[in-house]
N, C-alpha and C positions, 0 to 999 in steps of 0.2 A: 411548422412544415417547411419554412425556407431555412432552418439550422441555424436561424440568428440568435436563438435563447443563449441567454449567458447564464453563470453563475455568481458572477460582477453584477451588482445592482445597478452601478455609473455607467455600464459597457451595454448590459439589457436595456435601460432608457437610451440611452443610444441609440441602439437599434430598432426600437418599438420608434422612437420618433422620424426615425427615418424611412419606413415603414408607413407609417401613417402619414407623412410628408406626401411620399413618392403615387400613395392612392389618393391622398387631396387633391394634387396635381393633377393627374390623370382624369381625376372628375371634373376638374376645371375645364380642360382640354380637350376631353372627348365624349361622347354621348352616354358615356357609363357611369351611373353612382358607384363610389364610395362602400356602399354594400355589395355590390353588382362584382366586384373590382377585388373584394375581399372574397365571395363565394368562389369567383374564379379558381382563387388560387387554393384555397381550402379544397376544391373539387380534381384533386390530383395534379393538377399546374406547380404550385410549388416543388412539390414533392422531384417530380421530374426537373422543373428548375434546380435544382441543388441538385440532384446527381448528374447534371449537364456541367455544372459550373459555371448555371445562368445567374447572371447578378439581376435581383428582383427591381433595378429600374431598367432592362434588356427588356427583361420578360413582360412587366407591367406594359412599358411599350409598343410588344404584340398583341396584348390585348385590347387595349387602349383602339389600335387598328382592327381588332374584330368587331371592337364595340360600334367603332363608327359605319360597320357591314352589318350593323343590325346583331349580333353576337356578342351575348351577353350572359352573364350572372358564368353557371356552372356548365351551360355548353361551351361555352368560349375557355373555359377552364380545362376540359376533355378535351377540346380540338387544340389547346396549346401541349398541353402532355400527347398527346397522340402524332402530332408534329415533332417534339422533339424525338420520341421513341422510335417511330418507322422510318424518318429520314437516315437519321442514322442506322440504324439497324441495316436497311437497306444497303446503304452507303460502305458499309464495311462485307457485308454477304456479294454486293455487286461492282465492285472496285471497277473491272473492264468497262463496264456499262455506263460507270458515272463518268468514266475519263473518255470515252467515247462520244457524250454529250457535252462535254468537256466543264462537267459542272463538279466543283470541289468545295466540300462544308466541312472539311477539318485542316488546320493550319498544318504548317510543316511540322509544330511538334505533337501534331495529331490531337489539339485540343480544337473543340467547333468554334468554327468563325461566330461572327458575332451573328445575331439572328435579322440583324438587315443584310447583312451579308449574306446570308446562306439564303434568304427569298432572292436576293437580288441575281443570286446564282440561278435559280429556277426562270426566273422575270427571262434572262437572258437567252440560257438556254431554248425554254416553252414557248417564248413570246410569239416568234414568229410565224409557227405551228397551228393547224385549223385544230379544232376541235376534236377531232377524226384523228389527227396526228398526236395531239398532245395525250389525248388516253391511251393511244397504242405506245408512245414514249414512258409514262408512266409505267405503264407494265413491264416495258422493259427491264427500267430500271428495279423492278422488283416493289413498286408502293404499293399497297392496300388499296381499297376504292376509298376508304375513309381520309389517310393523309390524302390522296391525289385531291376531292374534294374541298380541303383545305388547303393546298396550295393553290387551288384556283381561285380560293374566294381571298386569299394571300398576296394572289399575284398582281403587281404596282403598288403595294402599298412598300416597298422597302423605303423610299424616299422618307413616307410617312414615318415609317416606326423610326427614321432612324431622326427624325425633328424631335421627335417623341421620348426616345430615350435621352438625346440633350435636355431638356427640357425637363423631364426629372431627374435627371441627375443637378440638377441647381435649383431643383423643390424642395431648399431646406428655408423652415420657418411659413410652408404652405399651411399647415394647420392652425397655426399660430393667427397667422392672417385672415384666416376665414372666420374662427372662433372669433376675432377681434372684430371682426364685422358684423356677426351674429351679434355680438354682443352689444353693441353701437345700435342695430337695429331696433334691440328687445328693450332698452334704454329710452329707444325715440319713442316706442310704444307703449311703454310705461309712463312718460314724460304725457304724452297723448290722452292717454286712459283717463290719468292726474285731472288734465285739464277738462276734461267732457266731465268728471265726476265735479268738480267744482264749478260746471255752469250749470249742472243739473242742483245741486244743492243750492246755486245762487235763484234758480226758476221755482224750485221750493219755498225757499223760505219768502222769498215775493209776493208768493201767493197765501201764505200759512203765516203770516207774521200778521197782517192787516186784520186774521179774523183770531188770532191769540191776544191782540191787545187789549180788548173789550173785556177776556176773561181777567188778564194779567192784573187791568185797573180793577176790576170786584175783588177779586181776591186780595190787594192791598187796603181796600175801604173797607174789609168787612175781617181785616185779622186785627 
């Protein structure tokens, strides 16, 4: 869904691990499993991430910020595809409108700012706006009730998303490290199990030895 498959097998793990890094990470970071993190984007997120020419530690980022708003799995997935689609969409149907609020989410060579960028465009514009005011601005600008809803529950997190996307973008070897912990773990509890199973065989045979001996000595007197 994010256009990373290869036909390179070196180039494919590549990607898959960068991939499964960038949602380790994330899971580490913010209130969202791993599972939660992968439905997102299965759930039309990707999809629109790649025809944006969002890099999936951008995108993961934004979600990472939804998650921590409680938004999660395959809504958080719909409200990031629905984000990227109506802003823009809007954005080019309402050019006057956006440059009136003087809010701009596509660079000079008209590819979109980055996506702490383009909230931080809103944060600015909205901010200082009542309630009253920020939905009749919305409309203006031509959003849905469905984006405008998501830019509200969006708005101040650009700080956020944008820790967020550093932060995986240098989640390489995140899976590695958790596995290897996992693994450490399931090692100490193995080593654990070990030990409770030989105090339990040691409290057995304590007790099952004292009344085997009596038979052990007949049966040598009497072969």
């Amino acid at each position: 869904a994010l256009g990373l498959g290869s036909e390179d097998a070196e180039q494919n793990l590549i990607n898959l691990t960068r991939v499964s890094d960038v949602l380790t990470e994330a899971n580490n970071r913010a209130t969202g499993s791993v599972q939660e993190f992968a439905e997102a984007l299965t759930n039309k997120a990707a999809t629109a991430m790649e025809e944006m020419n969002v890099e999936v530690e951008e995108g993961v980022a934004v979600l990472a910020a939804l998650a921590q708003r409680g938004k999660k799995g395959q809504v958080a997935g719909e409200m990031l595809a629905i984000f990227l689609r109506d802003t823009t969409r809007a954005a080019v149907r309402n050019k006057e409108e956006f440059a009136k609020f003087n809010i701009e989410i596509f660079d000079q060579a008209g590819q979109l700012k980055n996506l702490a960028d383009v909230v931080a465009e809103f944060e600015t514009a909205l901010g200082p706006m009542s309630d009253a005011e920020k939905a009749a601005a919305l409309e203006s600008l031509g959003m849905t009730r469905a984006v405008g809803d998501i830019i509200r529950v969006l708005t101040g997190s650009s700080g956020e998303i944008r820790n967020y996307e550093t932060a995986l973008r240098n989640a390489g070897g995140a899976t590695k490290e958790v596995a290897d912990k996992q693994l450490e773990s399931f090692n100490a509890q193995m080593k654990l199990l070990k030990n409770q199973l030989m105090d339990i065989a040691i409290e057995i045979g304590s007790k099952l030895v004292p009344k085997l001996l009596p038979l052990i000595t007949w049966i040598r007197e009497h072969l």
